[in-house]
NUROTI-883903 format. One record per residue: x, y, z of N, C-alpha, C in turn. Coordinates in steps of 0.001 Angstrom, whole numbers, plus 524288, in hexadecimal, padded with zeros to 5 digits. Each point is the difference from the previous one (the first is absolute). Layout:
BEGIN
XYZXYZXYZ;...
END
This chain:
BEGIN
0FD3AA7995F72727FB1F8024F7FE48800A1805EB7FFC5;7FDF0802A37FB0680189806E97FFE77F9837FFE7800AA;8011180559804C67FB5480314800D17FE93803077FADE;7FC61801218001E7FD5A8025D7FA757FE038068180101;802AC8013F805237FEFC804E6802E9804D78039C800F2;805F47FBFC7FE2C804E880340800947FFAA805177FEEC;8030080457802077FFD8803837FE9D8044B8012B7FC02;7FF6B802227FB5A804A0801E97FCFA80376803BC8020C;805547FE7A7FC0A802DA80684800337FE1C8055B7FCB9;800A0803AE805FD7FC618049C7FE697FB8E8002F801E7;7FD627FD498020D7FB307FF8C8028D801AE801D5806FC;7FC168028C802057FFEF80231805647FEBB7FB51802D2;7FDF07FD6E80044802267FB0880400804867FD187FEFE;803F68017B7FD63803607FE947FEBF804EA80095802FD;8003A805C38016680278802A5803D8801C3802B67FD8A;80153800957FA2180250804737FD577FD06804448012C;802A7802B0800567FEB2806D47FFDB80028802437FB85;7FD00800A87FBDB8003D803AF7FC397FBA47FFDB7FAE6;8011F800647FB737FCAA7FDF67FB3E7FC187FC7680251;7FB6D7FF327FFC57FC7E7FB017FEBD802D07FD777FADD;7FE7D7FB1C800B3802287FA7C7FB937FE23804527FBCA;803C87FF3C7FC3F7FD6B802997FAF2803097FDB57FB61;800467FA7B800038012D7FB877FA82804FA7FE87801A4;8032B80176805FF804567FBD47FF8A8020D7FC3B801EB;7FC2D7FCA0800E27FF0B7F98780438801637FEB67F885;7FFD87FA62800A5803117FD787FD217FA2D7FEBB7FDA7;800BA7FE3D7FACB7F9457FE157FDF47FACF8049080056;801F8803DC8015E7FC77804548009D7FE748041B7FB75;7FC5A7FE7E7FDEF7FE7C801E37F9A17FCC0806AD800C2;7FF50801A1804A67FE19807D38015980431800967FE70;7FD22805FD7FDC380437803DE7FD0C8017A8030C8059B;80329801A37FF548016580562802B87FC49805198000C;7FE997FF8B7FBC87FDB5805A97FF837F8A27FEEF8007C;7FE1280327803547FB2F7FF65801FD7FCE28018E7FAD6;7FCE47FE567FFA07FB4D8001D7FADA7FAFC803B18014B;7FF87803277FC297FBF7804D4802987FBB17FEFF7FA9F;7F9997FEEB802887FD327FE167FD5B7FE53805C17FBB0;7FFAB800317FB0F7FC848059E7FD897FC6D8002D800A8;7FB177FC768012F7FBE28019A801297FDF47FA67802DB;7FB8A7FE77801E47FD0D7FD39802357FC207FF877FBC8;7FF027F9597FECC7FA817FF3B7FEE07FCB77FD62802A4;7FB518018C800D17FB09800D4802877FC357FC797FD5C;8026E7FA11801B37F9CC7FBB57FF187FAC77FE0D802E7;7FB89802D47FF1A7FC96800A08003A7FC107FB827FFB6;7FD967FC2B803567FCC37FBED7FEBA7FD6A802978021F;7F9CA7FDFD7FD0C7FD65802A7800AF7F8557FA227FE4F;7FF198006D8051A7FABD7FDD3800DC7FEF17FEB07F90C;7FF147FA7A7FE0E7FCCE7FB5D7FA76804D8802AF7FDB9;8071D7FDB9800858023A7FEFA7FE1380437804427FBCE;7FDC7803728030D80375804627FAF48057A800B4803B9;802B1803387FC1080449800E1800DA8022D807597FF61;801CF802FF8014680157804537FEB2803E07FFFD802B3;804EB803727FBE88052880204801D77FEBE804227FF9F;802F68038E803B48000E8053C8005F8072A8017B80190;8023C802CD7FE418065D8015C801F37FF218060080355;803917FF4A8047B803B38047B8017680162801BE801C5;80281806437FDE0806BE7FFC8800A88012E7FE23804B1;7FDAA800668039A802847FEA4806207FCBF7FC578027E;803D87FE89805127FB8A7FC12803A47FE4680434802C5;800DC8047E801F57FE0C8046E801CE7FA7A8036B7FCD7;801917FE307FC927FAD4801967FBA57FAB87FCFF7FFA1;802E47FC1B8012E7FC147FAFC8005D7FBEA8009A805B6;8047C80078804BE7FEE07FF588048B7FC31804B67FFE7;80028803D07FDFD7FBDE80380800B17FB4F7FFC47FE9E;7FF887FE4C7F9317FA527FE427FEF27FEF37FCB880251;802CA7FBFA8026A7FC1A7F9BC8034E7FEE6801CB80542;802D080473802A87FED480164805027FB14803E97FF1A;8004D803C67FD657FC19804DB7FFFA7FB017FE2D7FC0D;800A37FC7F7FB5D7FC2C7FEC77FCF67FC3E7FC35801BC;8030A7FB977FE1A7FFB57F95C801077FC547FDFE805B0;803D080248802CE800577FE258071E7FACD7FFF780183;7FED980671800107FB8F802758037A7FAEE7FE787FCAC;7FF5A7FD217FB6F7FB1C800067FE46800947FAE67FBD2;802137FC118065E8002A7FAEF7FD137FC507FC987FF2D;7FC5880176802677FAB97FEA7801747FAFC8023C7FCD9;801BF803587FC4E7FC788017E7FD9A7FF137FF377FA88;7FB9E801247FDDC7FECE7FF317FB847FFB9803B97FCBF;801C280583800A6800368037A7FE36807B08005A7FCAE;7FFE28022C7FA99803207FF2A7FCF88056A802AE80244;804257FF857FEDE80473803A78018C801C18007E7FB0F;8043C802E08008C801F3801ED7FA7F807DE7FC6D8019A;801067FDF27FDA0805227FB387FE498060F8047F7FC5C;8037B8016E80116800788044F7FDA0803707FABC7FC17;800B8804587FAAE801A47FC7D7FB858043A804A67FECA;804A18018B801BC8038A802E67FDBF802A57FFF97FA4A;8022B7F9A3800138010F800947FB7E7FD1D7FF3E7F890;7FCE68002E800807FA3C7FFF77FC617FCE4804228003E;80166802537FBEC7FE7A808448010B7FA0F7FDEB7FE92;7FBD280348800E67FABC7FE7A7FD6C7FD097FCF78035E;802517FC0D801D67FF9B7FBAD803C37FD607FE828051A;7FB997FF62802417FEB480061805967FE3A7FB6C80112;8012C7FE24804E57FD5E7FA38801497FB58800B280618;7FC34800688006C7FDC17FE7E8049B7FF4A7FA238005A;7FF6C7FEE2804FF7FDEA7FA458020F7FC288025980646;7FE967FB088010C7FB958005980489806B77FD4880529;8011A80282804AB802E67FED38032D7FD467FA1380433;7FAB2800817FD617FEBE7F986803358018E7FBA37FBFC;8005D7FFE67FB59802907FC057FCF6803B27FE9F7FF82;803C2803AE802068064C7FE6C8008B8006B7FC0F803B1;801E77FB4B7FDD9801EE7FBC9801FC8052D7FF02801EA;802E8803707FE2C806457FE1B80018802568038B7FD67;806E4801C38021E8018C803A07FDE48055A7FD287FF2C;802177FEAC7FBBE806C9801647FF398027F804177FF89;804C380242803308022C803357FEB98057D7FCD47FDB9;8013F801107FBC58063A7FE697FBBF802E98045B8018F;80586800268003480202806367FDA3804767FCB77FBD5;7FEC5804E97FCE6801227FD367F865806A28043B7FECA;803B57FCD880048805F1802088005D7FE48801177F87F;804A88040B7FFD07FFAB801F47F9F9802FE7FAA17FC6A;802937FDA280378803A77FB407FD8F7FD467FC767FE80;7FAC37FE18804F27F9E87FDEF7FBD07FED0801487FBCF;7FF7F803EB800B67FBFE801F57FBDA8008F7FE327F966;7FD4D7FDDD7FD42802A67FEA87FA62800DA803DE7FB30;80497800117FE23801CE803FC7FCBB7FEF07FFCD7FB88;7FD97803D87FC7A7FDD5800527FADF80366802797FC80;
END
């Protein structure tokens, strides 16, 4: 019977000393090279079914409007302002008591579809 908890080669319970596993156990389809997201998108449910995306650039960017905006006036019914960077012209408010649910994605440029 194989445990389903073995540790690989390259892995620190392993006893190796060095690299973390990084694609060379046998059957092991990770790249080597770590994947750095371009931006985050920001899905938005929102109280009778809507939907809004919002992107960006960072999860640090993010973490700020949901901590300083979002957070403190989740309870209220008074509007906030949603920032819309990439859509010049563009502004979104919502009410922070209707937010139901948040996805955060982060969207690799290799996603993204090419025109």
């Amino acid at each position: 019977m194989t445990s389903f908890n073995q540790p690989r080669p390259g892995d620190a319970a392993s006893g190796n000393a060095g690299a973390p596993n990084q694609g060379d156990a046998p059957g092991d389809r990770r790249s080597k090279y770590a994947r750095t997201p371009t931006e985050y998108a920001v899905h938005l449910l929102i109280d009778g079914g809507h939907r809004e995306e919002v992107r960006f650039a960072t999860i640090q960017e993010f973490q700020k409007w949901y901590s300083s905006e979002l957070v403190p006036k989740a309870s209220s019914n008074d509007f906030i302002t949603v920032p819309i960077k990439n859509i010049q012209g563009e502004y979104m408010v919502l009410r922070p008591s209707r937010v139901l649910g948040i996805r955060v994605e982060p969207v690799f440029s290799s996603s993204m579809e090419r025109f």
